[in-house]
ROVEXMI-765314 format. One record per residue: x, y, z of N, C-alpha, C in turn. Coordinates in pm, whole numbers, padded with zeros to 5 digits, always signed. Atoms other than C-alpha are relative to their C-alpha. Example, Ala and Ser with C-alpha at 12.3 -4.5 7.8 and 13.67 -1.06 7.14 Angstrom:
// residues 2
+00089-00119+00000+01230-00450+00780+00090+00120+00000 -00082-00119-00006+01367-00106+00714-00077+00109+00073 
This chain:
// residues 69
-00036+00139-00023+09359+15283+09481+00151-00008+00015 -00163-00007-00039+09694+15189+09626+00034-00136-00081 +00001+00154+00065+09912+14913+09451+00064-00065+00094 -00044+00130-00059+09999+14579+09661+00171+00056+00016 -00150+00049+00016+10337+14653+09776+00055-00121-00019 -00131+00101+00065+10441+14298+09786-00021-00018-00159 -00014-00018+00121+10369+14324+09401+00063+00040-00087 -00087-00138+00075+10606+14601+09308+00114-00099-00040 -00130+00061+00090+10880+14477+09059-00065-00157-00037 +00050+00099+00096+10692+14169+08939-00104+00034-00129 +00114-00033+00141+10576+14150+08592-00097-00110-00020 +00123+00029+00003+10287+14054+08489+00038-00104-00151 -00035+00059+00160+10306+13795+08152-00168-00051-00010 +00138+00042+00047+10012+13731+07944+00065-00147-00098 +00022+00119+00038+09961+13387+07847-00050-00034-00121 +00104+00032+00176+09886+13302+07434-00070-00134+00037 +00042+00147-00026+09639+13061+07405-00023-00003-00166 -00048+00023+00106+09755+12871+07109-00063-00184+00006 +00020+00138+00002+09670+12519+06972+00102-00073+00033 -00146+00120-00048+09859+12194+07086+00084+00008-00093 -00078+00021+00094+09984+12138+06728+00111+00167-00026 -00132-00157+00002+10162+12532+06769+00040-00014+00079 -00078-00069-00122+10237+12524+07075+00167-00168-00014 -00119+00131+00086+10430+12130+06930+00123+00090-00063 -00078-00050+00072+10611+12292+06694+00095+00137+00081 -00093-00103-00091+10714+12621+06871+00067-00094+00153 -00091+00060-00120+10837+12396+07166+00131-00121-00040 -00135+00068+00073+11022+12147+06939+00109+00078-00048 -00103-00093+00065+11204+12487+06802+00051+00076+00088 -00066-00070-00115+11280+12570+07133+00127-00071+00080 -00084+00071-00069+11453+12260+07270+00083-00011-00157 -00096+00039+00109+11657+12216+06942+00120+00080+00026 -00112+00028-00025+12021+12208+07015+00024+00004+00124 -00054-00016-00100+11972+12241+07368+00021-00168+00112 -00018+00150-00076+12090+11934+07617-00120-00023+00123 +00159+00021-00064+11811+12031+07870-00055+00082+00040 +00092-00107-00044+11548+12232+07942-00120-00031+00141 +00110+00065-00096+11277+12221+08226-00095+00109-00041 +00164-00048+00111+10868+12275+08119-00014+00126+00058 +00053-00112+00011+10846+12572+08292+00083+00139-00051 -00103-00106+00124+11146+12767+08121-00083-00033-00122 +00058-00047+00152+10952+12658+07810-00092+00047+00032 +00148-00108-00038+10636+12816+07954+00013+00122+00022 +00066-00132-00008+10759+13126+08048+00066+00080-00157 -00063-00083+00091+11010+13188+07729-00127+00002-00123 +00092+00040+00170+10712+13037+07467-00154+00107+00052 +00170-00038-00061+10397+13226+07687-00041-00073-00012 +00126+00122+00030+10211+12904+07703-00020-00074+00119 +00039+00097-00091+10041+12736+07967+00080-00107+00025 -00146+00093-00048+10265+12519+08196-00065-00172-00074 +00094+00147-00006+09965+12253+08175+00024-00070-00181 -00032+00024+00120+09982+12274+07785+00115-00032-00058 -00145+00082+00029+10350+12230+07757+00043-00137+00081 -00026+00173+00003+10316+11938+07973-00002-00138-00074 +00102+00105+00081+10080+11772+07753+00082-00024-00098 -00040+00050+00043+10287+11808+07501+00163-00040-00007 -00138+00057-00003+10640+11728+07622-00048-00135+00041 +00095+00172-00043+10417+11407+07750+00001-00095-00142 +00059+00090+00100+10289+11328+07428+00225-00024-00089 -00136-00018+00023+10696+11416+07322+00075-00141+00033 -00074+00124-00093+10828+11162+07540-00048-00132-00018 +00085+00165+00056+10605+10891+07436+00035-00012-00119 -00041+00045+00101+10695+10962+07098+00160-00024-00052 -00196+00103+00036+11097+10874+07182+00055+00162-00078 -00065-00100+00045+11142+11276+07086+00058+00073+00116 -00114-00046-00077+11283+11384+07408-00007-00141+00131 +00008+00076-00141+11356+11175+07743-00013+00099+00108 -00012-00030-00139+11265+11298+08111+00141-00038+00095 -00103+00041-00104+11517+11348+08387-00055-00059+00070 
């Protein structure tokens, strides 16, 4: 079996699948002291589903703990 050249030099990341209330907390301890981040820097530094860190920078933002650009 040959491998995909256009593939070569991309890595591969495995994805944790973690509850909302962890993936809360590990993402609140991610943006802390920073001025801004965007969801998919926290998806690829935390491994967590982009969809799941939406949900909860969503639920975030509703609760007046961060603002959207």
């Amino acid at each position: 079996m040959h491998q995909n050249d256009d593939a070569e030099g991309l890595n591969v990341v495995e994805l944790r699948d973690i509850p909302e209330e962890q993936a809360k907390k590990e993402i609140l301890e991610y943006i802390k002291g920073k001025d801004r981040v965007f969801s998919d820097e926290v998806a690829d530094a935390l491994r967590i589903d982009m969809s799941l860190v939406d949900t909860v920078l969503t639920k975030l933002w509703k609760e007046g703990v961060v603002t959207p650009d």
